[in-house]
PANU-615223 format. One record per residue (C-alpha): x, y, z. Coordinates in nm, 2 decimals. Layout:
% PANU-615223
+--------+--------+--------+
!     xx !     yy !     zz !
+--------+--------+--------+
!      X !      Y !      Z !
...
+--------+--------+--------+
% end
This chain:
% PANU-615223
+--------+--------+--------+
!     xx !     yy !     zz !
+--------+--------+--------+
!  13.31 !  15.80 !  18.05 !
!  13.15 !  15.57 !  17.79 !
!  13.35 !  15.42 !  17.52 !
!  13.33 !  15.58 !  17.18 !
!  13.09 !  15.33 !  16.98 !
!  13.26 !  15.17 !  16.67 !
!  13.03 !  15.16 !  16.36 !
!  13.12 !  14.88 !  16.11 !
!  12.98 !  14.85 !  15.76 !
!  12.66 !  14.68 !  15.64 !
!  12.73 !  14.30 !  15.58 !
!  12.45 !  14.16 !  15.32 !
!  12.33 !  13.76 !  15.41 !
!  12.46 !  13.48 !  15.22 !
!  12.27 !  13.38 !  14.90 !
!  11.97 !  13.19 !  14.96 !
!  12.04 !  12.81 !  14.91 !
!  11.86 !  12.61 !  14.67 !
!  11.77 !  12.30 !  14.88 !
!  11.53 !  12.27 !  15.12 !
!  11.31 !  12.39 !  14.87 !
!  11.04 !  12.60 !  14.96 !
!  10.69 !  12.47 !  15.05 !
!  10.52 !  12.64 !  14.73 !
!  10.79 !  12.43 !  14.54 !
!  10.68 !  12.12 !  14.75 !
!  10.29 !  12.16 !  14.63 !
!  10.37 !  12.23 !  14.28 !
!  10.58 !  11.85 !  14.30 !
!  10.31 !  11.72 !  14.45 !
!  10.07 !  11.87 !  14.19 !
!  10.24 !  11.73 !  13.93 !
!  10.31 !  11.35 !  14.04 !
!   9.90 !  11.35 !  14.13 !
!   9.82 !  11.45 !  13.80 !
!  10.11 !  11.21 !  13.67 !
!   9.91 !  10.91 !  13.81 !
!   9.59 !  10.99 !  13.75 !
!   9.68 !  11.03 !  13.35 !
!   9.87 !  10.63 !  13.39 !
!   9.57 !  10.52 !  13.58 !
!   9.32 !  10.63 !  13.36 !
!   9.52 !  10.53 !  13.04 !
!   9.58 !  10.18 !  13.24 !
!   9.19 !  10.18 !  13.32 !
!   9.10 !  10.27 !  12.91 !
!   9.33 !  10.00 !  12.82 !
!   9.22 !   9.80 !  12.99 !
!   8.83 !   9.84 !  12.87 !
!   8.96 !   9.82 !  12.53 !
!   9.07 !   9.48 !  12.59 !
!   8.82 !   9.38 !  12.75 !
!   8.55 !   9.49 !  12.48 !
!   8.80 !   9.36 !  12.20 !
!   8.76 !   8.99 !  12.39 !
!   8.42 !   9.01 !  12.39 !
!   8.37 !   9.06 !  12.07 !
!   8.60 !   8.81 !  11.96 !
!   8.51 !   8.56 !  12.18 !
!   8.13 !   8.59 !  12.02 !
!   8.29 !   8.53 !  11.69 !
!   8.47 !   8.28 !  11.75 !
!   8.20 !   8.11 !  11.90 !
!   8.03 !   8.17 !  11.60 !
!   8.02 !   7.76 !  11.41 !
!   7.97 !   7.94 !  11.04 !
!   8.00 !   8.24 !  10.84 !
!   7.62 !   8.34 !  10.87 !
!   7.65 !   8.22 !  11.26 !
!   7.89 !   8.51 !  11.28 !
!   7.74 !   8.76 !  11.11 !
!   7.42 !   8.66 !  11.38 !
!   7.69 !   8.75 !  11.64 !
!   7.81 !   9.06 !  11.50 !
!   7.47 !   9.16 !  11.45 !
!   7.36 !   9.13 !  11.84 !
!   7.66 !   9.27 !  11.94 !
!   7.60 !   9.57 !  11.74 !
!   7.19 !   9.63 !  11.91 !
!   7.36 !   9.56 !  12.26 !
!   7.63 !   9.85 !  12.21 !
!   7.34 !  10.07 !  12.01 !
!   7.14 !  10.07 !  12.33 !
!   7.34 !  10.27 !  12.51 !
!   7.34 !  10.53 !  12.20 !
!   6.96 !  10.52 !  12.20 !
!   6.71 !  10.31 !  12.41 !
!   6.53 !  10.22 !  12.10 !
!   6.78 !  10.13 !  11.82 !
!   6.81 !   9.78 !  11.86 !
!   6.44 !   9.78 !  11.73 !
!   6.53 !   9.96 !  11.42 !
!   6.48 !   9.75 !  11.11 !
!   6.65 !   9.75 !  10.72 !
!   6.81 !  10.07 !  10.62 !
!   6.70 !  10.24 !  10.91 !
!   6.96 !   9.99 !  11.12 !
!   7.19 !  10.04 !  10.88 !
!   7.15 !  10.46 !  10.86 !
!   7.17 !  10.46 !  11.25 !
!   7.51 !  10.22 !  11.23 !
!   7.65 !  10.48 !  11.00 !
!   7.56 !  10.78 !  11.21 !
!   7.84 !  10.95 !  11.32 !
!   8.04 !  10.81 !  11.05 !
!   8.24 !  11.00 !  10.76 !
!   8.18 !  10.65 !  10.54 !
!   7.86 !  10.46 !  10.47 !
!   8.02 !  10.17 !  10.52 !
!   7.71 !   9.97 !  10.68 !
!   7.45 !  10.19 !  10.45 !
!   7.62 !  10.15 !  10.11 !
!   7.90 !   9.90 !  10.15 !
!   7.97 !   9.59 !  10.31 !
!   7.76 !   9.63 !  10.62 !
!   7.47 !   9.59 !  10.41 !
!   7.51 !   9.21 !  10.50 !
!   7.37 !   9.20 !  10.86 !
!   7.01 !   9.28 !  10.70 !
!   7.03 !   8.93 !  10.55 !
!   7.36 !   8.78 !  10.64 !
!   7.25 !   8.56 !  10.93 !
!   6.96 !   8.38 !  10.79 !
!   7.14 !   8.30 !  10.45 !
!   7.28 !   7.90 !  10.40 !
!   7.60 !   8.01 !  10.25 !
!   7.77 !   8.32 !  10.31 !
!   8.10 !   8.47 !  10.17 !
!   8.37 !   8.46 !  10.43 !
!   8.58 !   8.75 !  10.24 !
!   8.25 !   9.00 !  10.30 !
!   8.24 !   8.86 !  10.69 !
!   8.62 !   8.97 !  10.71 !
!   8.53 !   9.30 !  10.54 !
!   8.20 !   9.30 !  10.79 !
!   8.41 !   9.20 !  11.12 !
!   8.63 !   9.48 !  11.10 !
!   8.37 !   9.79 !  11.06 !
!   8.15 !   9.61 !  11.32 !
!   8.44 !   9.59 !  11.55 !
!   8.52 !   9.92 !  11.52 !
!   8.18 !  10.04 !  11.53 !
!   8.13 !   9.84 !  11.84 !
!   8.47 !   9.96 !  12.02 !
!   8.35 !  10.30 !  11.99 !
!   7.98 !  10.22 !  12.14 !
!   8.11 !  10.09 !  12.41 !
!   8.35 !  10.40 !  12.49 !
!   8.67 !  10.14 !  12.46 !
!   8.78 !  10.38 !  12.13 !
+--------+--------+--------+
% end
Protein backbone atom coordinates (compact mmCIF):
# COMPACT_ATOMS: atom_id res chain seq x y z
CA UNK A 1 0.00 0.00 0.00
CA UNK A 2 1.02 3.64 -0.82
CA UNK A 3 1.73 6.04 1.80
CA UNK A 4 -0.94 8.56 2.67
CA UNK A 5 0.35 11.90 0.89
CA UNK A 6 1.03 14.76 3.40
CA UNK A 7 -0.28 18.14 2.10
CA UNK A 8 1.54 21.19 3.57
CA UNK A 9 0.46 24.83 3.27
CA UNK A 10 1.21 27.41 0.52
CA UNK A 11 4.65 29.14 1.25
CA UNK A 12 4.64 32.74 -0.70
CA UNK A 13 8.53 33.66 -2.12
CA UNK A 14 10.61 36.07 -0.42
CA UNK A 15 10.20 39.76 -1.33
CA UNK A 16 11.85 40.75 -4.41
CA UNK A 17 15.25 42.37 -3.69
CA UNK A 18 16.02 45.76 -4.76
CA UNK A 19 19.51 45.22 -6.29
CA UNK A 20 20.32 43.83 -9.29
CA UNK A 21 18.04 46.29 -10.66
CA UNK A 22 16.10 45.35 -13.49
CA UNK A 23 17.20 45.95 -17.04
CA UNK A 24 14.32 48.63 -17.75
CA UNK A 25 15.90 50.44 -14.67
CA UNK A 26 19.34 49.94 -16.39
CA UNK A 27 18.09 51.95 -19.71
CA UNK A 28 16.35 54.53 -17.93
CA UNK A 29 20.21 55.29 -16.10
CA UNK A 30 21.56 55.11 -19.17
CA UNK A 31 18.96 57.50 -20.65
CA UNK A 32 19.56 59.88 -18.25
CA UNK A 33 23.63 60.15 -17.98
CA UNK A 34 23.37 60.41 -22.18
CA UNK A 35 21.22 63.15 -21.98
CA UNK A 36 23.30 64.48 -18.85
CA UNK A 37 26.37 64.79 -21.23
CA UNK A 38 24.97 65.91 -24.12
CA UNK A 39 23.36 69.07 -22.14
CA UNK A 40 27.43 69.73 -20.43
CA UNK A 41 28.81 69.22 -23.93
CA UNK A 42 26.69 71.42 -25.71
CA UNK A 43 26.72 74.15 -22.84
CA UNK A 44 30.74 73.49 -22.96
CA UNK A 45 30.49 73.78 -26.84
CA UNK A 46 28.17 77.35 -26.51
CA UNK A 47 30.71 78.52 -24.11
CA UNK A 48 32.98 78.05 -25.70
CA UNK A 49 31.66 80.01 -29.10
CA UNK A 50 30.83 82.76 -26.91
CA UNK A 51 34.37 83.21 -26.05
CA UNK A 52 35.50 82.81 -28.96
CA UNK A 53 33.25 85.55 -30.75
CA UNK A 54 33.76 87.79 -27.49
CA UNK A 55 37.82 87.61 -28.51
CA UNK A 56 37.24 88.40 -31.78
CA UNK A 57 35.52 91.22 -31.37
CA UNK A 58 37.76 92.52 -28.87
CA UNK A 59 40.73 91.68 -30.39
CA UNK A 60 39.42 94.03 -33.57
CA UNK A 61 39.01 96.81 -31.07
CA UNK A 62 41.81 96.76 -29.62
CA UNK A 63 43.53 96.69 -32.67
CA UNK A 64 41.71 99.63 -33.38
CA UNK A 65 44.88 102.86 -33.08
CA UNK A 66 41.89 105.60 -32.36
CA UNK A 67 38.40 106.18 -31.48
CA UNK A 68 37.13 106.51 -35.13
CA UNK A 69 39.64 103.44 -36.03
CA UNK A 70 37.29 101.57 -33.71
CA UNK A 71 34.19 102.50 -34.60
CA UNK A 72 35.69 101.35 -38.48
CA UNK A 73 36.08 97.98 -36.70
CA UNK A 74 32.84 97.81 -35.03
CA UNK A 75 31.34 98.73 -38.11
CA UNK A 76 32.80 95.65 -40.33
CA UNK A 77 32.28 93.46 -37.72
CA UNK A 78 28.70 94.33 -37.61
CA UNK A 79 28.18 93.60 -42.00
CA UNK A 80 30.27 90.38 -41.38
CA UNK A 81 27.75 89.04 -38.67
CA UNK A 82 24.65 90.77 -40.79
CA UNK A 83 25.52 88.40 -43.62
CA UNK A 84 24.49 85.54 -42.16
CA UNK A 85 21.04 87.32 -41.28
CA UNK A 86 20.67 88.37 -44.88
CA UNK A 87 23.06 87.94 -47.89
CA UNK A 88 22.54 91.47 -48.74
CA UNK A 89 22.74 93.65 -45.57
CA UNK A 90 26.20 94.53 -45.46
CA UNK A 91 25.20 96.64 -48.65
CA UNK A 92 22.64 98.54 -46.83
CA UNK A 93 23.45 102.21 -46.52
CA UNK A 94 22.27 105.27 -43.66
CA UNK A 95 19.17 104.57 -41.80
CA UNK A 96 18.45 101.58 -43.66
CA UNK A 97 21.86 99.99 -41.83
CA UNK A 98 20.82 101.32 -38.93
CA UNK A 99 16.80 100.08 -39.14
CA UNK A 100 18.18 96.51 -40.13
CA UNK A 101 20.73 96.67 -36.90
CA UNK A 102 17.77 97.40 -34.81
CA UNK A 103 15.56 94.67 -36.22
CA UNK A 104 14.71 92.35 -33.85
CA UNK A 105 15.36 94.76 -31.18
CA UNK A 106 12.81 96.13 -28.35
CA UNK A 107 15.20 99.48 -28.31
CA UNK A 108 16.29 101.64 -31.28
CA UNK A 109 19.43 101.85 -29.95
CA UNK A 110 21.46 101.98 -33.40
CA UNK A 111 18.29 103.89 -35.16
CA UNK A 112 17.70 106.66 -32.62
CA UNK A 113 20.52 106.47 -30.06
CA UNK A 114 23.99 106.01 -29.95
CA UNK A 115 24.46 103.70 -32.80
CA UNK A 116 23.70 106.41 -35.03
CA UNK A 117 27.64 106.93 -34.96
CA UNK A 118 28.75 104.09 -37.36
CA UNK A 119 26.99 106.17 -40.26
CA UNK A 120 29.72 108.80 -39.69
CA UNK A 121 31.92 107.70 -36.93
CA UNK A 122 34.80 106.19 -38.84
CA UNK A 123 35.63 108.86 -41.19
CA UNK A 124 35.41 111.74 -38.54
CA UNK A 125 39.17 113.32 -37.13
CA UNK A 126 38.03 113.36 -33.58
CA UNK A 127 35.49 111.24 -32.13
CA UNK A 128 34.11 111.03 -28.47
CA UNK A 129 35.43 108.09 -26.67
CA UNK A 130 32.32 108.16 -24.09
CA UNK A 131 29.77 107.52 -27.31
CA UNK A 132 32.43 104.58 -28.63
CA UNK A 133 31.93 103.05 -24.98
CA UNK A 134 28.22 103.54 -25.34
CA UNK A 135 28.60 102.22 -29.16
CA UNK A 136 31.00 99.04 -28.19
CA UNK A 137 28.59 97.68 -25.92
CA UNK A 138 25.30 97.52 -28.22
CA UNK A 139 27.56 96.52 -31.13
CA UNK A 140 28.93 93.75 -29.01
CA UNK A 141 25.81 92.61 -28.12
CA UNK A 142 24.35 92.96 -31.38
CA UNK A 143 27.16 91.05 -32.73
CA UNK A 144 27.20 88.08 -30.05
CA UNK A 145 23.69 87.41 -31.02
CA UNK A 146 24.48 87.34 -35.03
CA UNK A 147 26.85 85.04 -34.55
CA UNK A 148 24.57 82.62 -32.40
CA UNK A 149 27.22 82.94 -29.36
CA UNK A 150 24.04 84.79 -27.24
Amino acid sequence: MAAPLILRDVHLPGAPSWWPLAPGWWMVIAAVALLGLAGYLWHRRRSRRRREMAEIFYRALDAAPTPAAQVAAMSELLRRAARRRDRGADRLQGDQWLEFLDRGSKRQDFAQGSGRLLLDGGYRREVDPAQVAQLREIARRRFMQWMGAN
